[in-house]
N, C-alpha and C positions, 0 to 999 in steps of 0.2 A: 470835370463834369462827366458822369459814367455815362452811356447808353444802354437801351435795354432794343433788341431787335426780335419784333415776334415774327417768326416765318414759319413752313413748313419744308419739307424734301422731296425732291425730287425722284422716285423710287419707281416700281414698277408692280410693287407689295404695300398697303394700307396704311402699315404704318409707319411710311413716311408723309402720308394727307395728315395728320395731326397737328398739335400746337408745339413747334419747340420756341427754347429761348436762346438766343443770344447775347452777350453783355463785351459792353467795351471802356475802358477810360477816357478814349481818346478821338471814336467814330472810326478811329483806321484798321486797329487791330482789335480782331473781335475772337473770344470764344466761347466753346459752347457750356451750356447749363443742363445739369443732371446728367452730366454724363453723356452727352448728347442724344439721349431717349427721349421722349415723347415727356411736355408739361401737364397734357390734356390731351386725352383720347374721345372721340366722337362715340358714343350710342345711340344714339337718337339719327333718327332721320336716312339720310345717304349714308353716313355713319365716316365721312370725313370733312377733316378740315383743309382747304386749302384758303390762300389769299387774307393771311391772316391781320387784322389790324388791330391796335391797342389804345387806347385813351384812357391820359388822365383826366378825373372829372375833378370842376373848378368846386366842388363840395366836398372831396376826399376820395379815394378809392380810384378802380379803374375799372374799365369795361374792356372785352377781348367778343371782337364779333370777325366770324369767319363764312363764307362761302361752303354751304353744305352739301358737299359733293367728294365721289372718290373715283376718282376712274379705275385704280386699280380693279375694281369690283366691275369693268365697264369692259375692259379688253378681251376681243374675243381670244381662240385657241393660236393666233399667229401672231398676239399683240397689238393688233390695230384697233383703231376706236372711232366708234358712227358720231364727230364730232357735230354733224348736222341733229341727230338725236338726242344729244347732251345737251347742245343749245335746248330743244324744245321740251326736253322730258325732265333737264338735271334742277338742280337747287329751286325750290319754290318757296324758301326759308333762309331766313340768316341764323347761326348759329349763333350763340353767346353764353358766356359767363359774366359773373362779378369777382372781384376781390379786393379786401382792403389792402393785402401785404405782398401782393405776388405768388405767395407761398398757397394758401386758404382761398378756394374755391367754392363761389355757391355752384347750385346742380345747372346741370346744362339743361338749354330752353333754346324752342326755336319758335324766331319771329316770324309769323307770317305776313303783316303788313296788313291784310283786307284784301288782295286783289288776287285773283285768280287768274289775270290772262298773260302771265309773264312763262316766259321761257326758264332756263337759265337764269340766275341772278349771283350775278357775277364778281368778284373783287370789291365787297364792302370796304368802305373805307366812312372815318368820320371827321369833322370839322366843328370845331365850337366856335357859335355864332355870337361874341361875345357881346355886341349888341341887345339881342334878344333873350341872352342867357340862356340858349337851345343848343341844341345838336342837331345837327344834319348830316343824316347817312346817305350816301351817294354810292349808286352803284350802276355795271353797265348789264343791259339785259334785253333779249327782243319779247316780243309780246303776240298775240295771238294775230291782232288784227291785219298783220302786214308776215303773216303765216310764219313767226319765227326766222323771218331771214334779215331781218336789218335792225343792229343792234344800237342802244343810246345810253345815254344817262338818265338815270331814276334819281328820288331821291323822294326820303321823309323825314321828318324833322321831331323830336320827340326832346321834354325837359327833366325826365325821369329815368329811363327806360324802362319803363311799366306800358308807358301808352305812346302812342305813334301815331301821324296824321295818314292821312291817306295819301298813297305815294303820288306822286307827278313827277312830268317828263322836265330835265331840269338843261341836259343839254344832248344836241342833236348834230348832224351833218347829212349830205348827202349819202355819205358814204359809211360804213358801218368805225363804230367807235367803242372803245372798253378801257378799263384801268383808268378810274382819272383819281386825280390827285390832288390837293387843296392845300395854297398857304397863302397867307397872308403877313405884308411886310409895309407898315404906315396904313396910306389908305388905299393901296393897291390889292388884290386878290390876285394869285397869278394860280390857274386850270393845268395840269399836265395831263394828257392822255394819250392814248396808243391808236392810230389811224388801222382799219384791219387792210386797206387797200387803200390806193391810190393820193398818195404813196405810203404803203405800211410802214411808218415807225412812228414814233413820239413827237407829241407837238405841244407847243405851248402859247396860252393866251393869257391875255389878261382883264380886268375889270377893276371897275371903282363900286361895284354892289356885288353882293354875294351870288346871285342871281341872276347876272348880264345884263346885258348883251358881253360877250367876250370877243375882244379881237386879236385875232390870229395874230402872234410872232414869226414875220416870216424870215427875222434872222436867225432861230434858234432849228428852221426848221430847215434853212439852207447848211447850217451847221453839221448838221444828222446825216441830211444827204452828201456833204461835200465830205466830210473830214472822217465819217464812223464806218470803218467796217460792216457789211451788214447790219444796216440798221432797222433792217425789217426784222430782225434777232431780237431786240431789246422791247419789254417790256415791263408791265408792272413800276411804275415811278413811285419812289417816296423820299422823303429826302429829311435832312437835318438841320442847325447850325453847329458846324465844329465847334470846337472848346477855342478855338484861336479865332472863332468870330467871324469864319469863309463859312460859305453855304457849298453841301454838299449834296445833290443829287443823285440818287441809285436808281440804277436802269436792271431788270433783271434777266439776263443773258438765258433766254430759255434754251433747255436743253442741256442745262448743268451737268447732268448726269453721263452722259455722253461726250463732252469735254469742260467738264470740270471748272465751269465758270461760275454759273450763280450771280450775283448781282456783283455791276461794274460801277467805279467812284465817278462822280463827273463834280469838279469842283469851279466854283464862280469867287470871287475876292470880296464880297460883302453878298449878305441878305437882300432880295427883292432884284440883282441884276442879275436878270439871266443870260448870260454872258459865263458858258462853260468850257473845261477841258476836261478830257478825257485822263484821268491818274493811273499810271499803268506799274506805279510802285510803291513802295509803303502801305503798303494796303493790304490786310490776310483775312479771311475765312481758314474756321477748321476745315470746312466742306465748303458745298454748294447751298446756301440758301436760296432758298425759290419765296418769290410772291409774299412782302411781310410789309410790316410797318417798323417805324423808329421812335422812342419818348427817350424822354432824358432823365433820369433818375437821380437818385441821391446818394450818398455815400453808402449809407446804412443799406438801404435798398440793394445796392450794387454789394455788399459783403453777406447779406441776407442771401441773396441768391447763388453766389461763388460757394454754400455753403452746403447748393446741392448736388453738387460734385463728388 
């Protein structure tokens, strides 16, 4: 069972905000596609990609929607960045393409949703509602009214991607929230996101509706605090099932760049128990990926793409 992982890099130059790919047979060892250059380069808009996600759609083909923003372009003369300004000025658009083959690209388009008072729109990610036969994109973002300082979840729901409803607020906390993350396993939903404070790292709930009310896991978050290095480090969750039928969770260790980590394995013994370890072997990147998603591919698919190498 191959995988395919859309991410971007972590760089300090543009083009590493772009769309790479990753491919693996196995989820553990992964390498890179075209050479590890850019799939998709950004012109439109910020003119980068990061927090890159990918879906198959249950009609054919896929969709690649990414977070339109480049900080490269953002850093002043000593390298630092007015991350309070990027919250309120950066992405007011999701990126995307189509493609039926991986390979063939329609032109890049950005979505603006209808609303004006967002900040920052942050780590799209999407969830087919199979239910309703919809999609629903979920993202985390602040908004005008609470002056860009306290971030949540958005989210709009679209059956095409032509047309998209008008966003709403889908999940919240006191305290500011970003990256979430969506699976569904029986009739349970289980929500990953990244706490920005108190206490900064990844948390997970769960639900019986797509839509909540979610309640807080607070074995998975005693977990993060007791046993993980720095887990205010980890973000960006997405996650798989192995080809051996374990559910696999990736946490992405920002800051790759700087020690060379990129996203970390956390593996659970079946799908839907969130009950993880930390896999600290078998497991390779050519590099550091930053911020992506994971689909599982096909053979063909997986020899299609090895062949742009």
């Amino acid at each position: 069972m191959p995988y395919l992982f859309t991410h971007f890099k972590e760089k300090i130059t543009p083009d590493g905000e772009q769309v790479y790919f990753g491919i693996s047979r196995d989820g553990f060892n992964w390498e890179e596609v075209n050479g590890g250059n850019p799939i998709l380069t950004a012109e439109l808009g910020e003119k980068g990609c990061r927090d890159i996600e990918i879906i198959r759609l249950h009609t054919g083909g896929f969709v690649i929607i990414t977070t339109d923003l480049c900080v490269a372009y953002r850093y002043d003369e000593n390298l630092n960045l007015d991350w309070k300004n990027i919250n309120s000025t950066g992405s007011k658009c999701l990126r995307m393409w189509k493609t039926d083959d991986l390979v063939n690209f329609s032109e890049e388009k950005l979505v603006h949703f209808g609303r004006n008072d967002f900040g920052c729109m942050w780590a799209p990610e999407i969830f087919f509602d199979e239910e309703n036969e919809e999609y629903l994109i979920h993202w985390g973002s602040t908004v005008a009214e609470t002056d860009f300082k306290h971030m949540s979840i958005y989210c709009s729901v679209t059956k095409d991607f032509e047309t998209f409803s008008e966003p709403k607020l889908f999940f919240t906390k006191d305290n500011e929230i970003l990256d979430s993350h969506i699976r569904k396993f029986g009739d349970t939903y289980h929500l990953f996101y990244k706490n920005a404070e108190c206490p900064p790292m990844n948390m997970h709930a769960t639900s019986k509706n797509l839509y909540g009310p979610y309640e807080h896991d607070k074995d998975f978050e005693d977990y993060m605090h007791q046993k993980i290095d720095r887990p205010g480090s980890y973000e960006g969750p997405t996650s798989c099932v192995l080809a051996d039928g374990r559910w696999c969770l990736f946490l992405d260790f920002f800051g790759c760049e700087k020690e060379k980590m990129g996203y970390v394995p956390f593996v659970s013994d079946e799908p839907g128990k969130a009950v993880f370890e930390r896999m600290n072997s078998g497991f390779s990147f050519p590099y550091g990926f930053k911020h992506g998603g994971i689909i599982e591919i096909t053979d063909e698919e997986y020899e299609r793409l090895k062949k742009l190498n």
